[in-house]
C-alpha positions in Angstrom: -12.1 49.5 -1.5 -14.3 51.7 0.3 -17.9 51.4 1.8 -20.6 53.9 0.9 -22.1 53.9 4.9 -25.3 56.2 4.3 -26.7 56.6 1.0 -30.8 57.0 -0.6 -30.7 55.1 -3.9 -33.8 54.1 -3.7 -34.7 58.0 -4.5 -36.8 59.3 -6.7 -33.7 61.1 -7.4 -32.4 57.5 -9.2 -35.6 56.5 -10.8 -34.7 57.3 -14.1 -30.6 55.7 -14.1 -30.6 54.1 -10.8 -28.8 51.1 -12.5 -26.1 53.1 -14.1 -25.4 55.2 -10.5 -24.8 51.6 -8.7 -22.5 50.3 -11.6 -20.4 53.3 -11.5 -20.6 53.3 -7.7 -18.7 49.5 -8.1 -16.2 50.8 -11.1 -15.0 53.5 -8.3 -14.3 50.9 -6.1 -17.0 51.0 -3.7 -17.5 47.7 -2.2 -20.8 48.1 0.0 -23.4 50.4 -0.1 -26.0 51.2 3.3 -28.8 52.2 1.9 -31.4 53.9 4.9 -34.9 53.5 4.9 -36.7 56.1 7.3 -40.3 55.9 6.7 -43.4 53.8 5.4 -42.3 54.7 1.6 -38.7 54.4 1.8 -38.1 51.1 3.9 -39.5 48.7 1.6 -37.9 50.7 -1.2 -34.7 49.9 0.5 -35.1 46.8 1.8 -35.9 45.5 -1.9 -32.9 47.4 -3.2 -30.7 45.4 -0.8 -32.1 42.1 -2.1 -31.8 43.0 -5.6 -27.8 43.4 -4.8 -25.9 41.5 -2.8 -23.5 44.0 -2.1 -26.1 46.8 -0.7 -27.1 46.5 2.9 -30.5 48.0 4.2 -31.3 49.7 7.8 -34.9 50.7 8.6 -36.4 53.5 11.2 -38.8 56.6 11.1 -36.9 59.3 10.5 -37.2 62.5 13.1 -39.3 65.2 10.2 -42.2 62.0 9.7 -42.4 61.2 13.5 -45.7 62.7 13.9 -46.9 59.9 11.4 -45.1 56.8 12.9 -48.1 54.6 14.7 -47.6 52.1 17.0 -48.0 49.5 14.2 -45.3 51.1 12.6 -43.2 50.6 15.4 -43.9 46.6 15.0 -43.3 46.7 12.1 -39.9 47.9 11.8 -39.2 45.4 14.6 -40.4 42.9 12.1 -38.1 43.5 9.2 -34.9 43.5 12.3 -34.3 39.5 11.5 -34.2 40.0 7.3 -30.9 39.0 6.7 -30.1 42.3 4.6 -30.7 45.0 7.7 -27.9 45.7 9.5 -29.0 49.1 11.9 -31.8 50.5 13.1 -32.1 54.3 11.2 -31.8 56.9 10.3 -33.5 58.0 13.7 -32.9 61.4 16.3 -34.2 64.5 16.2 -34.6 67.1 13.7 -35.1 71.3 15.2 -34.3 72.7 11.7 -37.5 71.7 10.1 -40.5 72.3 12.1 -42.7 69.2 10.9 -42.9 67.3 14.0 -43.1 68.3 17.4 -40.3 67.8 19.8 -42.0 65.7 22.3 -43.3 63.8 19.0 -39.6 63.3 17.8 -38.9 62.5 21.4 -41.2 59.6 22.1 -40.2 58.3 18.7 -36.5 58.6 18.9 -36.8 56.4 22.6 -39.0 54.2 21.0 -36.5 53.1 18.4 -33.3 53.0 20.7 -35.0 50.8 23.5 -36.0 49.3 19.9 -32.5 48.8 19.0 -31.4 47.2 22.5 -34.2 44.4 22.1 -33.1 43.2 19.4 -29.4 44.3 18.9 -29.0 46.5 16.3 -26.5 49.4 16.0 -28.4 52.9 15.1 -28.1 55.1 12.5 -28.6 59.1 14.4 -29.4 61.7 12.2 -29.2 65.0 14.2 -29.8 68.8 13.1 -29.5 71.7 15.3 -30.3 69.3 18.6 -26.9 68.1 19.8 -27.4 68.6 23.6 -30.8 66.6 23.2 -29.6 63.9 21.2 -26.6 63.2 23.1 -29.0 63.5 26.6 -31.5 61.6 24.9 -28.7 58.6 23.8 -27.3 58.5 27.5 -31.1 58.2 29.0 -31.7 55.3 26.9 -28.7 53.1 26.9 -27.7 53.9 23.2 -24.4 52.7 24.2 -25.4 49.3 24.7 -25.8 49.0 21.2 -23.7 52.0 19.6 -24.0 53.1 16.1 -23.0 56.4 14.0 -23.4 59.9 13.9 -24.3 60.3 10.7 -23.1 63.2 8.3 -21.6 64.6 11.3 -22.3 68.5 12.0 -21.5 69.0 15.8 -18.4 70.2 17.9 -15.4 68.0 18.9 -17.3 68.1 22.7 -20.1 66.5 21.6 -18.3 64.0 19.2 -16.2 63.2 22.2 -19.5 62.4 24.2 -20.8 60.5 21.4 -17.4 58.7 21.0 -17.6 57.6 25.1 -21.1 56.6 24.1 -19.8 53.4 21.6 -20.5 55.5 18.1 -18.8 55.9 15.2 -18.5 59.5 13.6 -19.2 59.8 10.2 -18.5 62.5 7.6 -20.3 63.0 4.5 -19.7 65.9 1.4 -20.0 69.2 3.5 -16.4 68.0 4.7 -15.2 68.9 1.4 -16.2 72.1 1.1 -13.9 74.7 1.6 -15.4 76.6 4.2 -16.2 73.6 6.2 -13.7 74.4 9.3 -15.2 72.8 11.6 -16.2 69.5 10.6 -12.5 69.5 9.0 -11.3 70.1 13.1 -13.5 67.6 13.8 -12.7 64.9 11.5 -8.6 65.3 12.3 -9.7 64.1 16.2 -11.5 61.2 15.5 -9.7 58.3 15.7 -9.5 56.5 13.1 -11.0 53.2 14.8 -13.9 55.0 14.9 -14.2 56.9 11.5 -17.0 56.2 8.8 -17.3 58.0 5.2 -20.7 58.2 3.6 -23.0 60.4 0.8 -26.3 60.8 2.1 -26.6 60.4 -1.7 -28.9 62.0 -3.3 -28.2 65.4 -1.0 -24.8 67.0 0.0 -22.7 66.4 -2.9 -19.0 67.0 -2.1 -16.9 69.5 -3.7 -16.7 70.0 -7.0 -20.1 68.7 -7.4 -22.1 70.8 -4.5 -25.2 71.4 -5.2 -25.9 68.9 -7.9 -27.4 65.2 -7.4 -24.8 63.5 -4.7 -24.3 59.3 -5.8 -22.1 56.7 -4.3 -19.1 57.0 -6.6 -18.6 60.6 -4.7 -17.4 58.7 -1.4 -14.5 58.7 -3.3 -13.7 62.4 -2.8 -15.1 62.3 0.9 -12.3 59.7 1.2 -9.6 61.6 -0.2 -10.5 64.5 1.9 -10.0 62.4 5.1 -7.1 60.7 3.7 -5.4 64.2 3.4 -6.3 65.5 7.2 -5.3 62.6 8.5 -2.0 62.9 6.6 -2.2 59.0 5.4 -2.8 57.2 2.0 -6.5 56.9 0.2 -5.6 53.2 0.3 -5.2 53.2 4.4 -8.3 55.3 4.8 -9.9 53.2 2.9 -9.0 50.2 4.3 -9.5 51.4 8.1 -12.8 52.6 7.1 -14.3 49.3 5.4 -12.7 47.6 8.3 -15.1 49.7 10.8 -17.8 49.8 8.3 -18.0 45.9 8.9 -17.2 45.6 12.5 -20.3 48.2 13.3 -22.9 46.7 10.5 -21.9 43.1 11.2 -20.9 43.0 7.2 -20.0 39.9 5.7 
């Protein structure tokens, strides 16, 4: 069995066989689905996605590209939906210098928001980070993050900064770009992590692995992010799988 960490079903990528993605999703074995919300349109997308099925989990934050819109009831509000039984993280929040839609003291103040966020009420977090490693990593020691810990999700960065991110209580995850056959480094990467401390995910509907790149990415593709790890850390699909769930569950509080 294998958990589906960081997926978008809630899409309008899915609107049109969103049913049909989840029920081959379970026929592939996948026992759990996160599904991230990250704005004011996508968290209560999520959030009712995780209480239509019992096996799909929901985290809620303001993603890094909307931070210039996030208001301080925004902020209270997210801390609102912490105590529904079906969010498990706090996320996907960090910092984003690839897009230029939000300003970097913007992303800033938001990003610290959510962690000291995270620490009130106990959540793990849910980092997504593009071309701002040494900031996010400064950023997470600043404010505590490892108080909480969480995952690195879709993990781009060098084996330095996954060690500091490792030191800091998080998990390092590893979505489709791992399969791709030019992907040396996050291959390197992946081989050091241990594997108490290794998560697989899609990011579904984005970065579909190999053979599917560049089509629409869905939860029955962990699968082939799985085997991928399996094979660089030179054990069984069935081990990775069941080391993964196993950390899936200890970070998300799973039941």
């Amino acid at each position: 069995m294998l958990i589906d960490t960081h997926a978008h079903l809630n899409a309008a990528q899915f609107d049109e066989d969103r049913q049909e993605v989840i029920e081959r999703a379970q026929a592939s074995g996948i026992s759990r689905i996160i599904n991230v919300g990250f704005n004011r349109e996508t968290i209560p997308s999520s959030i009712a996605l995780a209480e239509q099925y019992d096996f799909i989990y929901s985290t809620v934050g303001w993603h890094p590209t909307d931070a210039k819109d996030m208001t301080p009831e925004d902020l209270d509000w997210i801390e609102s939906l912490c105590g529904h039984e079906k969010v498990v993280a706090i996320g996907e929040i960090g910092l984003d210098y690839y897009w230029d839609t939000s300003p970097k003291d913007v992303q800033d103040r938001v990003f610290r928001q959510q962690i000291r966020l995270a620490r009130k009420v106990g959540l793990p977090i849910v980092i997504h980070n593009r071309d701002a490693h040494h900031d996010v990593v400064q950023t997470l020691r600043e404010e505590k993050a490892a108080e909480v810990g969480g995952v690195m999700h879709c993990y781009s960065g060098s084996w330095e900064t996954a060690k500091m991110c490792l030191d800091m209580n998080f998990y390092i995850s590893f979505g489709g770009p791992v399969t791709f056959k030019n992907a040396k480094q996050p291959k390197e990467v992946l081989e050091k992590v241990p594997l108490d401390r290794l998560l697989i995910e899609t990011d579904a509907p984005y970065l579909a692995p190999h053979p599917y790149r560049g089509k629409r990415n869905e939860s029955s593709y962990v699968r082939l992010v799985a085997e991928t790890a399996a094979e660089i850390k030179g054990i069984s699909l069935e081990q990775l799988g069941k080391i993964t769930t196993a950390n899936a569950v200890r970070l998300f509080g799973l039941t």
